[in-house]
mmCIF entry with sequence, helices, sheets and N, C-alpha, C, O atoms, coordinates in Angstrom:
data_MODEL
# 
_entry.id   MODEL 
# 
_entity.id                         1 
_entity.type                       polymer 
_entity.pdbx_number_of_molecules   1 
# 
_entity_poly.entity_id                      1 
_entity_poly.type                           'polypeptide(L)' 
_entity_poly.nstd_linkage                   no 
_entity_poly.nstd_monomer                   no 
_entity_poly.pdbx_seq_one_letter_code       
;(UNK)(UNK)(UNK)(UNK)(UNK)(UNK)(UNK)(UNK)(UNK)(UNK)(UNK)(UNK)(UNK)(UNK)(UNK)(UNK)
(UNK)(UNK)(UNK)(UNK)(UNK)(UNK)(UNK)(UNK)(UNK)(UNK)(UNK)(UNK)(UNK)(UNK)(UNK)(UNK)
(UNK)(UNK)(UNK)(UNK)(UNK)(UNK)(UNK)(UNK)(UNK)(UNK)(UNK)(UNK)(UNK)(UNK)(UNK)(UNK)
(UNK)(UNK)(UNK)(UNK)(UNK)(UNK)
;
_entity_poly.pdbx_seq_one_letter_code_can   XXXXXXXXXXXXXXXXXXXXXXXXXXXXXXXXXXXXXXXXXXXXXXXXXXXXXX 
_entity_poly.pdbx_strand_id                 A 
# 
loop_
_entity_poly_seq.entity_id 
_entity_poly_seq.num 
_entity_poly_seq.mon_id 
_entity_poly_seq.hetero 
1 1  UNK n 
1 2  UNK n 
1 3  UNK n 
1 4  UNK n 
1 5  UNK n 
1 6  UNK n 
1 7  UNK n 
1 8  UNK n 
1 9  UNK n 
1 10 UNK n 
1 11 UNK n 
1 12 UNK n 
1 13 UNK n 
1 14 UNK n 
1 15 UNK n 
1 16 UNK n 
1 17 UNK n 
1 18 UNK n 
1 19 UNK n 
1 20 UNK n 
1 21 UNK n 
1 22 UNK n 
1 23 UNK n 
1 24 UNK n 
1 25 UNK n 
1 26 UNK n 
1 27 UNK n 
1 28 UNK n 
1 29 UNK n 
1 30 UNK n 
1 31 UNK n 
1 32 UNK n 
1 33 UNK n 
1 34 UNK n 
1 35 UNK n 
1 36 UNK n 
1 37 UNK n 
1 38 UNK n 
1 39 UNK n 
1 40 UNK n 
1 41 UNK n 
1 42 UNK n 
1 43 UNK n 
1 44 UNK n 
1 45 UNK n 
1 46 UNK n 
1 47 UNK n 
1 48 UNK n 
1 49 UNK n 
1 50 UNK n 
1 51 UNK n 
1 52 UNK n 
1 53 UNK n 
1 54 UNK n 
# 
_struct_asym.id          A 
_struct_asym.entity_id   1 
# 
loop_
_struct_conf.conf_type_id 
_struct_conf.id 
_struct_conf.pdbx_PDB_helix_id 
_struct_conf.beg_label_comp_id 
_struct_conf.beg_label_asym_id 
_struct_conf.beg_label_seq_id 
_struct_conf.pdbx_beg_PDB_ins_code 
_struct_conf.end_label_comp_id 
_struct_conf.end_label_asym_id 
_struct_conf.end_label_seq_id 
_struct_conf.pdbx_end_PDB_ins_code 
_struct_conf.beg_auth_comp_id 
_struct_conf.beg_auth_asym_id 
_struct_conf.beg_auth_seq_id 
_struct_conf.end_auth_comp_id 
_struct_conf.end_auth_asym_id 
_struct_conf.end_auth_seq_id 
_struct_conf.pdbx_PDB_helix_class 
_struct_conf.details 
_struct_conf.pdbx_PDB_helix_length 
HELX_P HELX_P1 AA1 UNK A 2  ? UNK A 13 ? UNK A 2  UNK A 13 1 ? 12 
HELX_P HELX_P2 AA2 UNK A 24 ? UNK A 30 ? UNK A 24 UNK A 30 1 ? 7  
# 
_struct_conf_type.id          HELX_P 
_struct_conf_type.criteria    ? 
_struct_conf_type.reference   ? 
# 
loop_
_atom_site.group_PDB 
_atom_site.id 
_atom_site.type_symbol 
_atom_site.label_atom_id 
_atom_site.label_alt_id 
_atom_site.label_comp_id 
_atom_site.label_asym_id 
_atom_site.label_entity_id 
_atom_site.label_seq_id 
_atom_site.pdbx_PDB_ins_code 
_atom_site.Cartn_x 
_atom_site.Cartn_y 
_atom_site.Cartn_z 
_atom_site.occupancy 
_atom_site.B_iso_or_equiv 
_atom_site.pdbx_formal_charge 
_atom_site.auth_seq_id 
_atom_site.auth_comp_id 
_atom_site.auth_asym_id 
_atom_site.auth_atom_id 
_atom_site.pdbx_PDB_model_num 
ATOM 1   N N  . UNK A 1 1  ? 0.819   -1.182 0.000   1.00 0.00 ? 1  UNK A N  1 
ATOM 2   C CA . UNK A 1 1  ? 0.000   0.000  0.000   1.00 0.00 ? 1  UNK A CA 1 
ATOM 3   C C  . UNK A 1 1  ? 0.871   1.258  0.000   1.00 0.00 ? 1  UNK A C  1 
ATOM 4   O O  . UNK A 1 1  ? 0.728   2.187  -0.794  1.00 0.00 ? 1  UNK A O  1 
ATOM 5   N N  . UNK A 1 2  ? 1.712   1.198  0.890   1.00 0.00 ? 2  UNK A N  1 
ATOM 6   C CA . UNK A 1 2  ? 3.042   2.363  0.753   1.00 0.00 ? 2  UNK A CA 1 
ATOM 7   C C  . UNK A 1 2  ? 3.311   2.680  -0.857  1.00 0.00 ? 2  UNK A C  1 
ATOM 8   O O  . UNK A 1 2  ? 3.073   3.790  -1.333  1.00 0.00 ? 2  UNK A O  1 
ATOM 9   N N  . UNK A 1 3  ? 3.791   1.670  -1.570  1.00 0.00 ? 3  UNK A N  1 
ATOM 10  C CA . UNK A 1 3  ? 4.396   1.738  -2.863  1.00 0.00 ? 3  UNK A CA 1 
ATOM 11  C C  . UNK A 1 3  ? 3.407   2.434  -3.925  1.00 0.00 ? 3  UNK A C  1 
ATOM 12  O O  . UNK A 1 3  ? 3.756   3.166  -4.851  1.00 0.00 ? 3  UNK A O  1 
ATOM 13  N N  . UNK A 1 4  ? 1.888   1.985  -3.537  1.00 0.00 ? 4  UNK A N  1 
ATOM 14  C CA . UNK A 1 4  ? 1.095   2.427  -4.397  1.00 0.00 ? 4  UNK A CA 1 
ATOM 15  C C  . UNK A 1 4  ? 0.881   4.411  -4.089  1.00 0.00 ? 4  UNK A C  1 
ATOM 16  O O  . UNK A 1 4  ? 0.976   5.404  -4.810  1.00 0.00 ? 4  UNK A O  1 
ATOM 17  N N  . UNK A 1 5  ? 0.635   4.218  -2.966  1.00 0.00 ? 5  UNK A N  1 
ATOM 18  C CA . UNK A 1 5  ? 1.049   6.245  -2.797  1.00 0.00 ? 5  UNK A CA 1 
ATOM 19  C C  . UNK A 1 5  ? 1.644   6.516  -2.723  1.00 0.00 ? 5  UNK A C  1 
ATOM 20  O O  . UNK A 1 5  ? 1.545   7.742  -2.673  1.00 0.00 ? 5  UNK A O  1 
ATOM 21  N N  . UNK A 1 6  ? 3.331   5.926  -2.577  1.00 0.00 ? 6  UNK A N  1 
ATOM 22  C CA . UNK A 1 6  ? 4.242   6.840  -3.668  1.00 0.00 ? 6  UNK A CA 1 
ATOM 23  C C  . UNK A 1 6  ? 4.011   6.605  -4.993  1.00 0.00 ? 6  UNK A C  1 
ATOM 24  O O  . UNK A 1 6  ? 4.542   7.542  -5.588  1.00 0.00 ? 6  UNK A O  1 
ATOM 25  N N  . UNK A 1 7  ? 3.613   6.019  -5.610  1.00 0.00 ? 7  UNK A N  1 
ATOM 26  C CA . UNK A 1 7  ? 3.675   6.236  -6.984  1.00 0.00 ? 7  UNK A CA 1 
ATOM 27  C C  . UNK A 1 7  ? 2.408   7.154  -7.284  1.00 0.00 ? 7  UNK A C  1 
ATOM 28  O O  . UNK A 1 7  ? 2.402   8.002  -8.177  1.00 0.00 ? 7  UNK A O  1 
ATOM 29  N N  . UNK A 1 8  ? 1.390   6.903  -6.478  1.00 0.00 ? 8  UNK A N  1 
ATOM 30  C CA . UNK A 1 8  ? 0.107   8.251  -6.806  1.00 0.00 ? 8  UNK A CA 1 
ATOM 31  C C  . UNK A 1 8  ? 0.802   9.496  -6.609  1.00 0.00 ? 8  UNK A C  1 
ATOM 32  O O  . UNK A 1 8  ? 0.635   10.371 -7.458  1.00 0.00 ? 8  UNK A O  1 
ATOM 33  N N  . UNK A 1 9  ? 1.814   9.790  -5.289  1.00 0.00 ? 9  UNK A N  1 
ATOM 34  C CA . UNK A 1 9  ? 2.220   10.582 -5.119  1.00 0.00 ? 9  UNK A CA 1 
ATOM 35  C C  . UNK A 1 9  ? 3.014   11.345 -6.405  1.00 0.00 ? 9  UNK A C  1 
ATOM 36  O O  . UNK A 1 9  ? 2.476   12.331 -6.908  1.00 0.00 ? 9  UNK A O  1 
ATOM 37  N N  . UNK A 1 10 ? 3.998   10.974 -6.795  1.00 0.00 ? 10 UNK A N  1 
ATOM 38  C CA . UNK A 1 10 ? 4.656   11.090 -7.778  1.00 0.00 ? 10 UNK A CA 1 
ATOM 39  C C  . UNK A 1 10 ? 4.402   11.666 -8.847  1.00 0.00 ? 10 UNK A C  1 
ATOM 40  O O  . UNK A 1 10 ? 4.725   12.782 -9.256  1.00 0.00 ? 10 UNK A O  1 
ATOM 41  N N  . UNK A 1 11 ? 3.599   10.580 -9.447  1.00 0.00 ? 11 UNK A N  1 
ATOM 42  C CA . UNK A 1 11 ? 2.336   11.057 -10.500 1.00 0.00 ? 11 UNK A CA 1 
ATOM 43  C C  . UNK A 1 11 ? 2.156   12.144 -10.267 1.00 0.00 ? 11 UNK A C  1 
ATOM 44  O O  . UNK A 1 11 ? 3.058   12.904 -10.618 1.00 0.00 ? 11 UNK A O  1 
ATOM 45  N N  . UNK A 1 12 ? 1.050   12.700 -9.642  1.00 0.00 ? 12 UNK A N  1 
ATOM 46  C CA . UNK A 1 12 ? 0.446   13.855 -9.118  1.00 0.00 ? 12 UNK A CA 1 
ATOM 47  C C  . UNK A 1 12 ? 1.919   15.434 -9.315  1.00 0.00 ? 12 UNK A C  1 
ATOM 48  O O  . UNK A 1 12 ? 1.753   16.344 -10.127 1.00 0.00 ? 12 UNK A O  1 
ATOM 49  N N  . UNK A 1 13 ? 3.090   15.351 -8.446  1.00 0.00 ? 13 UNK A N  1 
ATOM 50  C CA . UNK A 1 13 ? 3.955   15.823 -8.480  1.00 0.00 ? 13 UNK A CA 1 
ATOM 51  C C  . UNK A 1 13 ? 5.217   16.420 -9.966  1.00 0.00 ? 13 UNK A C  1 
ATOM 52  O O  . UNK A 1 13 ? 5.987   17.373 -10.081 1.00 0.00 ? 13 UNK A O  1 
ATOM 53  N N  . UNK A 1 14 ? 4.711   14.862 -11.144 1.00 0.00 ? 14 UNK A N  1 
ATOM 54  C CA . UNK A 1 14 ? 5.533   15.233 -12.202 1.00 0.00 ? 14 UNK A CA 1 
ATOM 55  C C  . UNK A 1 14 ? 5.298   16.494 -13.167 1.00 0.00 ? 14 UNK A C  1 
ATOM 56  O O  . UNK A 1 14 ? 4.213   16.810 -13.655 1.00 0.00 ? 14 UNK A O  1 
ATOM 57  N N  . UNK A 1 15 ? 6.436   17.106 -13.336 1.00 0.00 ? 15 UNK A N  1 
ATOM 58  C CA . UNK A 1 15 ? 6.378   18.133 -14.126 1.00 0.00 ? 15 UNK A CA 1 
ATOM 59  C C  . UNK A 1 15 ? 5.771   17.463 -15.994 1.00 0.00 ? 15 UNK A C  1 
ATOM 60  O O  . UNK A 1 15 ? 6.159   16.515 -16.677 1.00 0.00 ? 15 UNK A O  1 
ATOM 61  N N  . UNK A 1 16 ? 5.028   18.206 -16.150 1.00 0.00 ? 16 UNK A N  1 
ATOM 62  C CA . UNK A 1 16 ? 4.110   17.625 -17.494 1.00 0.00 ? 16 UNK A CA 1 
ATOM 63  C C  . UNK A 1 16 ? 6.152   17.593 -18.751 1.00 0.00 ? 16 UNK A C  1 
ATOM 64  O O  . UNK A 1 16 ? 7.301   18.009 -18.599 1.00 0.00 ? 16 UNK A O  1 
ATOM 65  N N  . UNK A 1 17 ? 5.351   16.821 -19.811 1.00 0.00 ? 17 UNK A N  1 
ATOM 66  C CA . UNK A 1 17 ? 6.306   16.769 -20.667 1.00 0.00 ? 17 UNK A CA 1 
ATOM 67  C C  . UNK A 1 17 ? 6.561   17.856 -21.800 1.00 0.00 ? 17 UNK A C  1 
ATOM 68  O O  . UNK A 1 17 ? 5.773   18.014 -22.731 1.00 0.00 ? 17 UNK A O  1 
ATOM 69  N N  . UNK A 1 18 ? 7.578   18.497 -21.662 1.00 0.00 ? 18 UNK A N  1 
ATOM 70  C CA . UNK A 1 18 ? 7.732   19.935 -22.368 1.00 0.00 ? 18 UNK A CA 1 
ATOM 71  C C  . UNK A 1 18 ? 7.073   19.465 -23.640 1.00 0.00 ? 18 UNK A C  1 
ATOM 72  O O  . UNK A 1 18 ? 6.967   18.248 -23.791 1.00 0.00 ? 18 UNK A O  1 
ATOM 73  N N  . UNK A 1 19 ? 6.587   20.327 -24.631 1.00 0.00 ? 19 UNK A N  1 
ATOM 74  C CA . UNK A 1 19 ? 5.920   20.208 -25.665 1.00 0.00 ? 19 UNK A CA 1 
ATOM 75  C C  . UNK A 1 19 ? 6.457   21.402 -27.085 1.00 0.00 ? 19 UNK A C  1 
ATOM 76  O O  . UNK A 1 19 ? 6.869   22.520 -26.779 1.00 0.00 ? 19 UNK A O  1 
ATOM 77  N N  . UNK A 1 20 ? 6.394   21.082 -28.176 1.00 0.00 ? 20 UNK A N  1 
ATOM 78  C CA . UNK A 1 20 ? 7.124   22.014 -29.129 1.00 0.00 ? 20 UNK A CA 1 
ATOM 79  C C  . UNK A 1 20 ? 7.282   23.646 -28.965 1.00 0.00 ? 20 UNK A C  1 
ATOM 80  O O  . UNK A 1 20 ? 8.269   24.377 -29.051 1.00 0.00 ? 20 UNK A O  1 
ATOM 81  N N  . UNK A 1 21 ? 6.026   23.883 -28.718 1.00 0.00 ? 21 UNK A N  1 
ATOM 82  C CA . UNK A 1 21 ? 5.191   25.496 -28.650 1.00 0.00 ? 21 UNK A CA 1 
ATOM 83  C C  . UNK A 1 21 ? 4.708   25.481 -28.272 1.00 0.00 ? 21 UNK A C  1 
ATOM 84  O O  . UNK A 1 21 ? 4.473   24.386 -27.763 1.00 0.00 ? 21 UNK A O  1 
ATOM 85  N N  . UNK A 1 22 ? 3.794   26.654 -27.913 1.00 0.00 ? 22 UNK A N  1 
ATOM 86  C CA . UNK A 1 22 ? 2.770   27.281 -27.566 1.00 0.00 ? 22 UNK A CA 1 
ATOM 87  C C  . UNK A 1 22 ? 1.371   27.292 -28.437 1.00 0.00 ? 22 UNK A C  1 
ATOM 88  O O  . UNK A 1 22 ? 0.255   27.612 -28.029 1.00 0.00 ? 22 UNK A O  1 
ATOM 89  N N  . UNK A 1 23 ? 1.682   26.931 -29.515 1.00 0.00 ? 23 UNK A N  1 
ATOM 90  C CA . UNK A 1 23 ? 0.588   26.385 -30.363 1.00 0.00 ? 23 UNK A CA 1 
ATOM 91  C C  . UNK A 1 23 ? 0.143   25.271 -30.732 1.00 0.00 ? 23 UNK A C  1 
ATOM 92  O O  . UNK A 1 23 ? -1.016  25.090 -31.107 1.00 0.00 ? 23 UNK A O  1 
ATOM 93  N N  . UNK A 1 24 ? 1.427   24.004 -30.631 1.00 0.00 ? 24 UNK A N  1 
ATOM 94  C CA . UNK A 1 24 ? 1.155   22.904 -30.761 1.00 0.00 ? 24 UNK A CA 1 
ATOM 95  C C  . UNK A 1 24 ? 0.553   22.243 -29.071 1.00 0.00 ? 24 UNK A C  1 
ATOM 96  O O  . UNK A 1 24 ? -0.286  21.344 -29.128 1.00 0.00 ? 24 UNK A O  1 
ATOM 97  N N  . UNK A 1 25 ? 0.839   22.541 -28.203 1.00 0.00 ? 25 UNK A N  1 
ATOM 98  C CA . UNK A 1 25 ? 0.381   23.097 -27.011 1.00 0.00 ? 25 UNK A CA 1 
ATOM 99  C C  . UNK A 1 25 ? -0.890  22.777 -26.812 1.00 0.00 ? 25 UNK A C  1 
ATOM 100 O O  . UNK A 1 25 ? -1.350  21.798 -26.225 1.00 0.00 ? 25 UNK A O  1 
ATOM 101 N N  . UNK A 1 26 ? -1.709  24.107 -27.600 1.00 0.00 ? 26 UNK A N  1 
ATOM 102 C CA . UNK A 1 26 ? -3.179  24.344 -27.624 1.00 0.00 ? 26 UNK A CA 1 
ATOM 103 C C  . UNK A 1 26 ? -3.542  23.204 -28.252 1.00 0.00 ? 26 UNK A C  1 
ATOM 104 O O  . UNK A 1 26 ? -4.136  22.229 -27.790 1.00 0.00 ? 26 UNK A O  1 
ATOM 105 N N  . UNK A 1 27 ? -3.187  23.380 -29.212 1.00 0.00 ? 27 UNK A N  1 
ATOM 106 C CA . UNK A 1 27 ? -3.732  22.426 -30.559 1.00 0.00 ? 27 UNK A CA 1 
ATOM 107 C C  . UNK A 1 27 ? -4.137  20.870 -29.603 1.00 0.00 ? 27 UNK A C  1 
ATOM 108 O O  . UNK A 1 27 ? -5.113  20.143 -29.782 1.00 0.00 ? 27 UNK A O  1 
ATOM 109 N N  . UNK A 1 28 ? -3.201  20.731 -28.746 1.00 0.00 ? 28 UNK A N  1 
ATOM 110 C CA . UNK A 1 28 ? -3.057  19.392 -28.517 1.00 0.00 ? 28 UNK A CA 1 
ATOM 111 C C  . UNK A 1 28 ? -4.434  19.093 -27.605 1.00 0.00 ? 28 UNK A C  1 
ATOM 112 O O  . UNK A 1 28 ? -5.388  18.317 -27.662 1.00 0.00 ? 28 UNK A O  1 
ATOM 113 N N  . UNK A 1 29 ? -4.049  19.980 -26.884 1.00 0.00 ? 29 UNK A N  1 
ATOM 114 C CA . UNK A 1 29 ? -5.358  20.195 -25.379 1.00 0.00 ? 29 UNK A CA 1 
ATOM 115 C C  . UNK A 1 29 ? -6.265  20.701 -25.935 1.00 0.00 ? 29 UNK A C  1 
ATOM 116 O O  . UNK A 1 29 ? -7.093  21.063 -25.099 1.00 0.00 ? 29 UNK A O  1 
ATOM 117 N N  . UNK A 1 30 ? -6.746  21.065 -27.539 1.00 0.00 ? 30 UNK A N  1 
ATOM 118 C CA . UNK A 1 30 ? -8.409  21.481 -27.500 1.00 0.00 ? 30 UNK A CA 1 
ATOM 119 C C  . UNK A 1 30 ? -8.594  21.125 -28.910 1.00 0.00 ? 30 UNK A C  1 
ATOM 120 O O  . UNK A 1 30 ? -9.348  21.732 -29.670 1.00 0.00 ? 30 UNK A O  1 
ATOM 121 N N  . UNK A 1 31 ? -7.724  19.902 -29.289 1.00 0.00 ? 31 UNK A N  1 
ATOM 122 C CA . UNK A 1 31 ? -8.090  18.985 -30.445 1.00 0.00 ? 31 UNK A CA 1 
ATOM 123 C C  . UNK A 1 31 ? -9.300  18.247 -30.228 1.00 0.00 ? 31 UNK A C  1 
ATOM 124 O O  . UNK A 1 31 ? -9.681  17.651 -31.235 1.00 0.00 ? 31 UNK A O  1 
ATOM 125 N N  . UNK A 1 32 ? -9.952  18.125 -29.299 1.00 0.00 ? 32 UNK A N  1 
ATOM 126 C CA . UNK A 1 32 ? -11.254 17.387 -29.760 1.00 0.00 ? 32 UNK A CA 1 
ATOM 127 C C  . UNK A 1 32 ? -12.434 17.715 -29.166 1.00 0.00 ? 32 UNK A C  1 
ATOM 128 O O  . UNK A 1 32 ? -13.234 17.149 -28.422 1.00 0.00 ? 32 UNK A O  1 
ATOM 129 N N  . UNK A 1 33 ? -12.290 19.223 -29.911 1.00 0.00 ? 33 UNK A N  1 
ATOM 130 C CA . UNK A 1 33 ? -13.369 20.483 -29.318 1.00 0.00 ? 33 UNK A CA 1 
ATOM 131 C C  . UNK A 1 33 ? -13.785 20.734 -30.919 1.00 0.00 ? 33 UNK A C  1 
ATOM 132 O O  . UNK A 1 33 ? -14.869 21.227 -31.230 1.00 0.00 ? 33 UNK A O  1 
ATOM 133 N N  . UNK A 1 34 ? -12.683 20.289 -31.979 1.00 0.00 ? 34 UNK A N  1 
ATOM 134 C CA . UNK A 1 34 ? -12.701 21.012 -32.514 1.00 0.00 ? 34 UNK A CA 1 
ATOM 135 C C  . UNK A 1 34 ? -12.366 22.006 -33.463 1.00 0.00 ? 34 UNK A C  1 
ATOM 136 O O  . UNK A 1 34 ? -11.514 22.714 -32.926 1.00 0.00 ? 34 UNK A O  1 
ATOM 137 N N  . UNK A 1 35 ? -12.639 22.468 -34.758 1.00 0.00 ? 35 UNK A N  1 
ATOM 138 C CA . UNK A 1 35 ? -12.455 24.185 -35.152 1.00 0.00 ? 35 UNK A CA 1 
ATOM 139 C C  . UNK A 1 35 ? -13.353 24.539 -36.070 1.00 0.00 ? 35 UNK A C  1 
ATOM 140 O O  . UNK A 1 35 ? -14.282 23.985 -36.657 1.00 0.00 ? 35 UNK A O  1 
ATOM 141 N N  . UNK A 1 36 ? -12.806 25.697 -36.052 1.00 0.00 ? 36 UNK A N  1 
ATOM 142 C CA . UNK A 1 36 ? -13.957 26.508 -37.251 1.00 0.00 ? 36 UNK A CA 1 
ATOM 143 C C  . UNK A 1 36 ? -13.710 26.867 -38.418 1.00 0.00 ? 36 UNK A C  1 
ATOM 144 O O  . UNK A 1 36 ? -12.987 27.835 -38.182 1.00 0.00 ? 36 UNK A O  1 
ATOM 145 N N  . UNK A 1 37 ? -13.789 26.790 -39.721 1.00 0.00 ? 37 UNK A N  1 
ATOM 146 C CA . UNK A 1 37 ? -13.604 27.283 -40.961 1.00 0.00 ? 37 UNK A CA 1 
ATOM 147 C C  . UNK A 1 37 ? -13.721 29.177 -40.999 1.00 0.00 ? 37 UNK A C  1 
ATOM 148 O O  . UNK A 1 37 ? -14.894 29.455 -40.749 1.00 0.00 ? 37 UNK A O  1 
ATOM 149 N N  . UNK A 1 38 ? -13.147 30.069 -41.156 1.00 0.00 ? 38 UNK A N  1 
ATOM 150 C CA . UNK A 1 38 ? -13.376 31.378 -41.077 1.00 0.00 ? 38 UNK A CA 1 
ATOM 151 C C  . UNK A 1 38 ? -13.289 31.201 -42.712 1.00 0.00 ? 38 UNK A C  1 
ATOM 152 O O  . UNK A 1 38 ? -12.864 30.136 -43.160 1.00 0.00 ? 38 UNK A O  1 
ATOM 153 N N  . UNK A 1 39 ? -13.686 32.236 -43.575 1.00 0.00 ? 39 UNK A N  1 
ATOM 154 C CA . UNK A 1 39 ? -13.465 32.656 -44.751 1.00 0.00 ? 39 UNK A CA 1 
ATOM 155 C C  . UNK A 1 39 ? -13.168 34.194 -44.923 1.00 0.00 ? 39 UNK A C  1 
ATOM 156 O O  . UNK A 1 39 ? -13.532 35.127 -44.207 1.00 0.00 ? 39 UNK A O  1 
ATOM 157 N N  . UNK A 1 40 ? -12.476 34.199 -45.964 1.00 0.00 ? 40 UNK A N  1 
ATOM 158 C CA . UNK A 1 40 ? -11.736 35.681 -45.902 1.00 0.00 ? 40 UNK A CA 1 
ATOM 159 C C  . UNK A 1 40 ? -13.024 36.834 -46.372 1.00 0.00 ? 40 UNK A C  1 
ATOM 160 O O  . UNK A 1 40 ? -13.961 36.808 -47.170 1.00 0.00 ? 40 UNK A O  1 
ATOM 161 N N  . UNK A 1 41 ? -12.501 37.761 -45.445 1.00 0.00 ? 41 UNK A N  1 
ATOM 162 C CA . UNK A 1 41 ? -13.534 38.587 -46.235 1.00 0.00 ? 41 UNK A CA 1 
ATOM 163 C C  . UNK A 1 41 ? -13.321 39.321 -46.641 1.00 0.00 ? 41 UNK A C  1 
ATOM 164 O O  . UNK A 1 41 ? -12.254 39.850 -46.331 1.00 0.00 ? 41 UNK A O  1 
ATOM 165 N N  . UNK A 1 42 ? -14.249 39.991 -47.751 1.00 0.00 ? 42 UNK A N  1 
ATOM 166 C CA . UNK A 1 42 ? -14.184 41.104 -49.160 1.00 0.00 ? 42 UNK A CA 1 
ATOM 167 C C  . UNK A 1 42 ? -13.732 42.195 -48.202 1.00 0.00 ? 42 UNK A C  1 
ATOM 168 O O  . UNK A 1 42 ? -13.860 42.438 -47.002 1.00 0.00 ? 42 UNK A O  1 
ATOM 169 N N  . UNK A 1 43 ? -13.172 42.723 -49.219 1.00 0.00 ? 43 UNK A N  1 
ATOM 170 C CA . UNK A 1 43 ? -12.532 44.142 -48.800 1.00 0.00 ? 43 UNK A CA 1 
ATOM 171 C C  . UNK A 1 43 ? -13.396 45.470 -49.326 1.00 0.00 ? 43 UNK A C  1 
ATOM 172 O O  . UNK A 1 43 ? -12.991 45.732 -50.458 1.00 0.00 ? 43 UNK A O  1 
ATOM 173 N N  . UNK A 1 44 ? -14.304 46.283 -48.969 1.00 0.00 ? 44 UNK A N  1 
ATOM 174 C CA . UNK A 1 44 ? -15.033 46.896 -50.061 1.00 0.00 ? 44 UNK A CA 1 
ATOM 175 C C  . UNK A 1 44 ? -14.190 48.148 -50.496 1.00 0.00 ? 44 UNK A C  1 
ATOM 176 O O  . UNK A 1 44 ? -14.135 48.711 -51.589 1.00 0.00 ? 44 UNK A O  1 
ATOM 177 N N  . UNK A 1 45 ? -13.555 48.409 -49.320 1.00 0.00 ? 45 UNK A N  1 
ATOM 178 C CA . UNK A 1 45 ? -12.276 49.939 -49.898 1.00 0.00 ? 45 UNK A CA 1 
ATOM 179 C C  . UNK A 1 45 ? -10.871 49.627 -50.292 1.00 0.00 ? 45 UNK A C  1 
ATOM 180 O O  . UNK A 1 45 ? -10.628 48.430 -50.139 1.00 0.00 ? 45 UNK A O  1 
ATOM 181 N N  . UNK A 1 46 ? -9.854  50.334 -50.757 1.00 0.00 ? 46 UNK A N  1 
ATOM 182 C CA . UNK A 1 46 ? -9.245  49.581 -51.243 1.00 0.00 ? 46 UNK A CA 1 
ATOM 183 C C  . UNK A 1 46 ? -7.985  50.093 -49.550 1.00 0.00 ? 46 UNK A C  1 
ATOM 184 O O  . UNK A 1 46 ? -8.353  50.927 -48.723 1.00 0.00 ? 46 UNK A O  1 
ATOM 185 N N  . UNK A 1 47 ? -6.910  49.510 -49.476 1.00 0.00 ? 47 UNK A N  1 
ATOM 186 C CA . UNK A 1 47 ? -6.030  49.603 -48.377 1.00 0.00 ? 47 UNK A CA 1 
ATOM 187 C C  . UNK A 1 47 ? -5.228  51.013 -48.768 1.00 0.00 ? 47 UNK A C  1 
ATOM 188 O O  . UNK A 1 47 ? -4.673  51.143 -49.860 1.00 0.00 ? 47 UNK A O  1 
ATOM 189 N N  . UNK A 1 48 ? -5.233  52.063 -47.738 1.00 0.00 ? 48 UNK A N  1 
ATOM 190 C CA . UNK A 1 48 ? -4.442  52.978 -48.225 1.00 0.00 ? 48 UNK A CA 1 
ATOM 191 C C  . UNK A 1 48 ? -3.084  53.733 -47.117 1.00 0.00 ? 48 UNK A C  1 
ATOM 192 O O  . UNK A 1 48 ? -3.626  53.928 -46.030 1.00 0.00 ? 48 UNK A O  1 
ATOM 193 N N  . UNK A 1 49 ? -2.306  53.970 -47.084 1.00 0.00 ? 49 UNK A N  1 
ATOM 194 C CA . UNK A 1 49 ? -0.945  54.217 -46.557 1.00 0.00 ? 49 UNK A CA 1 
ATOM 195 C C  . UNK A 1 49 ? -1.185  55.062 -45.305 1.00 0.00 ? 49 UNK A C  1 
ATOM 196 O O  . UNK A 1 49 ? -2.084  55.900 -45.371 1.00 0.00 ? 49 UNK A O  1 
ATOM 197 N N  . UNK A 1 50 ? -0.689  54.975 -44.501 1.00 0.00 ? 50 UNK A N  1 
ATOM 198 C CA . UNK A 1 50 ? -0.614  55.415 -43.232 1.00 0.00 ? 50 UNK A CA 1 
ATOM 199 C C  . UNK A 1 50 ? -0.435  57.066 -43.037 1.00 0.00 ? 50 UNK A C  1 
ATOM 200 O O  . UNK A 1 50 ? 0.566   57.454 -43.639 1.00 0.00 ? 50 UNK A O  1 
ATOM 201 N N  . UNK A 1 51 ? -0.853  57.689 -42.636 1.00 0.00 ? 51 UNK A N  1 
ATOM 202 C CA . UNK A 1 51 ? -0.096  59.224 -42.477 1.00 0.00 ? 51 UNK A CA 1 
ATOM 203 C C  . UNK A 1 51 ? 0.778   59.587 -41.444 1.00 0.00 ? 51 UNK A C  1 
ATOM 204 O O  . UNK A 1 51 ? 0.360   59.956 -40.347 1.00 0.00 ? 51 UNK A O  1 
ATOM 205 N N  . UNK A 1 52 ? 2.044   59.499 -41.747 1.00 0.00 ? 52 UNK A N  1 
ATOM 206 C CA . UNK A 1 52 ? 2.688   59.264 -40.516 1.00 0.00 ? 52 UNK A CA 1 
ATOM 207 C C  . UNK A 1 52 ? 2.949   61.294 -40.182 1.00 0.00 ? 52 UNK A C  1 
ATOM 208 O O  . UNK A 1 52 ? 3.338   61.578 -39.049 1.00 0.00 ? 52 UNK A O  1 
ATOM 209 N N  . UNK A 1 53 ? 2.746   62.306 -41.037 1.00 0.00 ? 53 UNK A N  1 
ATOM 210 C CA . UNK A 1 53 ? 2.889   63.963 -40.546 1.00 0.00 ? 53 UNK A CA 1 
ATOM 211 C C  . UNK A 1 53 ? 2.027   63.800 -39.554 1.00 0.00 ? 53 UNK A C  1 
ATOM 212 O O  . UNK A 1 53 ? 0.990   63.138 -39.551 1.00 0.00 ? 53 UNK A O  1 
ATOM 213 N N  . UNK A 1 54 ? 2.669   64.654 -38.420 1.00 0.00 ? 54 UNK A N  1 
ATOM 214 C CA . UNK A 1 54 ? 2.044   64.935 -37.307 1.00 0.00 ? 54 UNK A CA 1 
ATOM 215 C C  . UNK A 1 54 ? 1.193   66.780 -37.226 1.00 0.00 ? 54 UNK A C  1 
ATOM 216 O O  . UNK A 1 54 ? 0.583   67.135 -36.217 1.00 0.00 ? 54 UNK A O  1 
# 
């Protein structure tokens, strides 16, 4: 019985196993939630340059 709560113990205690990123990460932990298709959307004006004069 000892042997078995150290090893629950343990368990409980291990540092998780490093993983690639921060995205593969997510991906991993909310892969079977899921995703969503987005589609791009129309642009109706056209993109125009910043004014950087103050």
């Amino acid at each position: 019985m000892e042997a078995e709560i150290r090893t629950i113990l343990a368990e409980a205690v291990r540092e998780p196993d490093p993983v690639e990123n921060l995205f593969t990460a997510l991906l991993d932990r909310f892969a079977d939630i899921g995703g969503v298709e987005l589609g791009m959307l129309s642009r109706s004006t056209r993109p125009r340059a910043a004014d950087l004069s103050a």
